[in-house]
C-alpha positions in Angstrom: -78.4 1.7 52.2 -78.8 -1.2 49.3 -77.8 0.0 46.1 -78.9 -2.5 43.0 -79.2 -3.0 39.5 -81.7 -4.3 37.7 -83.1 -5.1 34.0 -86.8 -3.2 33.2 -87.4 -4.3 29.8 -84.4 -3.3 27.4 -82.9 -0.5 30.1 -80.2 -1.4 33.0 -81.5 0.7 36.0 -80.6 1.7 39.2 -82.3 1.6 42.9 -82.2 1.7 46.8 -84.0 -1.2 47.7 -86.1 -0.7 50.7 -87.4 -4.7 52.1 -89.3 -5.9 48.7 -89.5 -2.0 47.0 -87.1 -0.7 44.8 -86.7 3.5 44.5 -85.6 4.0 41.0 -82.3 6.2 40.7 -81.3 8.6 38.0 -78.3 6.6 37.1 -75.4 5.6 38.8 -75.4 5.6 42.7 -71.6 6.1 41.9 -72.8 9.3 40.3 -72.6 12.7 42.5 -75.4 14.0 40.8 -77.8 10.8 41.0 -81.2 11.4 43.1 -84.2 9.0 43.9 -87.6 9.4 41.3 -91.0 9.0 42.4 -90.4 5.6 40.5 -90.9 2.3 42.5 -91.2 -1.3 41.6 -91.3 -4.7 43.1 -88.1 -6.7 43.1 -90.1 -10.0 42.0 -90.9 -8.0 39.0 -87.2 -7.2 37.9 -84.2 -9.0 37.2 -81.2 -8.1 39.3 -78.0 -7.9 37.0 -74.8 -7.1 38.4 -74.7 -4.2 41.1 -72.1 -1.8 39.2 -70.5 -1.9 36.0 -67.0 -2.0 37.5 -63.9 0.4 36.5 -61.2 -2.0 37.0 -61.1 -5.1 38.7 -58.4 -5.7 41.4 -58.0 -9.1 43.4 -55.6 -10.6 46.1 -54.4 -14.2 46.4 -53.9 -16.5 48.9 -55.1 -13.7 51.6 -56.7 -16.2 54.3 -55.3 -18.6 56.6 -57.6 -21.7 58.6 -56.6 -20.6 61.8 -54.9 -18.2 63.7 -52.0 -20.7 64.5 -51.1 -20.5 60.6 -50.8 -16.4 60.7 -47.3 -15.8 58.9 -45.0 -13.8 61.6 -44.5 -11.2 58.9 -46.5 -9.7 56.2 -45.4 -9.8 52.2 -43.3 -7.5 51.1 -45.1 -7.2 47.5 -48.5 -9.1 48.2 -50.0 -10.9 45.4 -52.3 -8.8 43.3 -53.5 -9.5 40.2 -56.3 -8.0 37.4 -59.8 -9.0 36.0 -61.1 -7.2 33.0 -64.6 -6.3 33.3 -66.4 -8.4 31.0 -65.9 -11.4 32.9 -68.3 -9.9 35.7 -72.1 -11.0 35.8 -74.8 -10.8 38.3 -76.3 -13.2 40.7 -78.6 -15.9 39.0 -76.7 -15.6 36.0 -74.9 -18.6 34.4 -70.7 -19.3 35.4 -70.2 -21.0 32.1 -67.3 -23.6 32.2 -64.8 -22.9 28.7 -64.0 -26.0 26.7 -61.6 -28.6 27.5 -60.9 -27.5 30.9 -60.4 -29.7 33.3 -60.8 -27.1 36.5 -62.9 -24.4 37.2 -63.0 -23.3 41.0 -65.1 -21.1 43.3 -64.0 -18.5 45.5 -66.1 -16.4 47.7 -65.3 -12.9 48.7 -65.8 -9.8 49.9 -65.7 -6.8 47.1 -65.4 -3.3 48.2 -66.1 -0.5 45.8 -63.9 2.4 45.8 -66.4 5.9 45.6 -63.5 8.1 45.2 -60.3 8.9 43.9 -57.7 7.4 46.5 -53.9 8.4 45.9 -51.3 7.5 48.9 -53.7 7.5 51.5 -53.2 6.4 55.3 -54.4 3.3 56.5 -56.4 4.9 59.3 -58.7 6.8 56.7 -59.5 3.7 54.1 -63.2 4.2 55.0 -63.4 7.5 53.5 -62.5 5.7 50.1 -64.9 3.0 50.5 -68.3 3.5 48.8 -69.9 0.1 50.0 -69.2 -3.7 49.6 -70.8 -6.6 47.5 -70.2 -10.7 47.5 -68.1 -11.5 44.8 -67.1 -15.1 43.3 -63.7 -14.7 42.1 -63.9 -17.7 39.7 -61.1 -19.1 38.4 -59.3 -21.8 35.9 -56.1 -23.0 37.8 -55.1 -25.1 34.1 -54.1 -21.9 33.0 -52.0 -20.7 35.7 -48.6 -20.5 35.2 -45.8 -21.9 37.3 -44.2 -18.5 38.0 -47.7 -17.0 39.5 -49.4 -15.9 36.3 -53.3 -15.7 37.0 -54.9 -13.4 34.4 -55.8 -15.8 31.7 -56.9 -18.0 34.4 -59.3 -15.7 35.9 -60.5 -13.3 33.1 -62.5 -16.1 31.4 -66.5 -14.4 30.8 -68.5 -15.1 33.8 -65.6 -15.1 35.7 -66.7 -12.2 38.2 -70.0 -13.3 39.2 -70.9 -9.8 41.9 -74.1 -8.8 44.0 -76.7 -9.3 44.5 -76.6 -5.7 46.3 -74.1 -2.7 47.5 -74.5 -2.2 50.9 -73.1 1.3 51.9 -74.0 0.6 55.9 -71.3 -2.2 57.0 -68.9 -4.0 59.5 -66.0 -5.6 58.2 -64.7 -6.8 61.4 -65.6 -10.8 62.1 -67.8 -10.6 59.2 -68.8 -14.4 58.2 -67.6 -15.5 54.3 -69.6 -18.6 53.1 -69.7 -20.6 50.4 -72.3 -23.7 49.3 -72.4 -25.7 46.1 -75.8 -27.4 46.2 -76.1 -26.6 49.7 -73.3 -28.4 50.8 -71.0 -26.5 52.7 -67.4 -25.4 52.0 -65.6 -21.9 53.0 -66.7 -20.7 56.7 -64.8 -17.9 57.7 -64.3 -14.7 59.7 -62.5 -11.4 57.5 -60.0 -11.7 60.8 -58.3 -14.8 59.2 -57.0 -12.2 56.5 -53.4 -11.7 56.3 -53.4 -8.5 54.7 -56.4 -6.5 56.1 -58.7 -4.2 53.7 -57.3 -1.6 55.2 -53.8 -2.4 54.6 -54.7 -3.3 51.1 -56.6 -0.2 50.1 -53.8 1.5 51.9 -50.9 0.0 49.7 -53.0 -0.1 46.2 -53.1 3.4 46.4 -49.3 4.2 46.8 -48.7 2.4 43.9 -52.1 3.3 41.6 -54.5 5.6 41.6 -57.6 4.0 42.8 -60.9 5.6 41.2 -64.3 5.3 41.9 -66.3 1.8 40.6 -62.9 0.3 41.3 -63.8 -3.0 42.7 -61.5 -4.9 44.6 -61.4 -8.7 45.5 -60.6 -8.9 49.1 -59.6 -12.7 49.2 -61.1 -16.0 49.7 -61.3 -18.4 52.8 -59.4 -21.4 52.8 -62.2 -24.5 51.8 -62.8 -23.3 47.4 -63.1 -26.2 45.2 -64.3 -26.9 41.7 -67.3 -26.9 40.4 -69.4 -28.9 37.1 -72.1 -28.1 35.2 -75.6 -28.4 36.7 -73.8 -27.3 40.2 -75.4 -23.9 41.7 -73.0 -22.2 43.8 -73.9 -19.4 46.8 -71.9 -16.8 48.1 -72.8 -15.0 51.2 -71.3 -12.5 53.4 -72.8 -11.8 56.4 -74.7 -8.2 55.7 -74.9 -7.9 52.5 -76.6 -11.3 51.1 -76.2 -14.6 48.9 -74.7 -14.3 45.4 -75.7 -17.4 43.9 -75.6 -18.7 40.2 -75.9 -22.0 38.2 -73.0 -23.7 36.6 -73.4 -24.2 32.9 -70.9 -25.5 30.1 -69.9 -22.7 27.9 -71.8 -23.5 24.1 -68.5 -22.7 22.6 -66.4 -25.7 21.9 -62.9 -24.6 21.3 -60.2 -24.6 23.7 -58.0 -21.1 24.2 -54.6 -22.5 22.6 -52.4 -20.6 20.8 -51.9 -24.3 18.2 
């Protein structure tokens, strides 16, 4: 099923969306209690936002490798994850806007999967259970403010930073799924979710024995080797194989001061 969000005149909604036909929910698909209403409209009539309003954000670095020759012979012992607050997260057609005076801004596209509920030291064999469905997610990201000892938050917590949708879809493979990326068309990252290093089930797995995972937590499953950067006027695309394109304009940010603590 397609879950999806969508602007009708001042109110955020939610729907299934069946081909062009949205069934409008009750609220939150994430809600126990949600149902469908006799309420249906045409997605060229709406504008999608982003699918869910997330809980917390988790992401993974450097997760993928080009080819199976380049698999490490052993995994991490503490794998690199890092936090995105939720205000840097928009939805497909809206604007990545590019802060001032940086010289870098990149594009990463991933998988998200959205917890649906509360996950504390589970097995690895029953991640599914814990999944609720999976969106595209750009995982944008500022390397000028990366630190040389591996600190990524300011980097990546930038608004507009967490570009996710366009849908949730609950019905899904994750094995060989296809992760692509274009910026005007052109294309950069091409690859399989078997070039991961640490699996989503491993990672879902491991997050839990040392959080509590709850549902709308979204988590950032990595990005294929091939990113690069972006400028304003690009339009980047995002697609996962099953789920759809996430694609949005890049845009210089109207503010015109530079985050410095001088």
């Amino acid at each position: 099923m397609k879950y999806v969000r969508f602007k009708q005149g001042k109110t955020d909604k939610y729907g299934v969306l069946k081909d062009e036909e949205i069934i409008v929910l009750t609220g939150s698909p994430l809600n126990v209690d949600t149902a469908q209403t006799d309420e249906k409209v045409n997605i060229e009539e709406v504008r999608l936002i982003s699918p869910l309003i997330p809980n917390e954000i988790i992401g993974i670095g450097a997760n993928f490798i080009a080819d199976e020759k380049d698999r490490p012979e052993w995994l991490p012992n503490t794998p690199i994850f890092f936090s995105k607050p939720k205000h840097s997260v928009i939805g497909t057609e809206d604007s990545i806007e590019l802060p001032p005076g940086i010289e870098s801004v990149k594009f990463e596209s991933e998988i998200a999967v959205i917890i649906g509920k509360q996950a504390r030291n589970i097995d690895e064999s029953d991640y599914l259970d814990y999944i609720f469905g999976i969106t595209v997610a750009n995982d944008v990201t500022s390397p000028d403010y990366f630190r040389e000892d591996g600190h990524w938050f300011v980097g990546k917590s930038f608004p507009s930073f967490t570009p996710l949708g366009p849908v949730i879809e609950t019905e899904f493979e994750l094995e060989n799924v296809m992760i692509q990326s274009y910026v005007n068309g052109e294309p950069f990252q091409n690859s399989p979710t078997s070039h991961m290093i640490i699996s989503i089930s491993q990672m879902i797995s491991y997050l839990s024995q040392v959080t509590v995972l709850n549902p709308g937590d979204v988590i950032l499953t990595g990005s294929p080797v091939g990113a690069g950067f972006v400028k304003a006027g690009d339009v980047v695309s995002c697609t996962v194989t099953g789920i759809g394109t996430l694609e949005n304009p890049v845009i210089q940010s109207k503010t015109t001061k530079k985050a410095t603590l001088i």
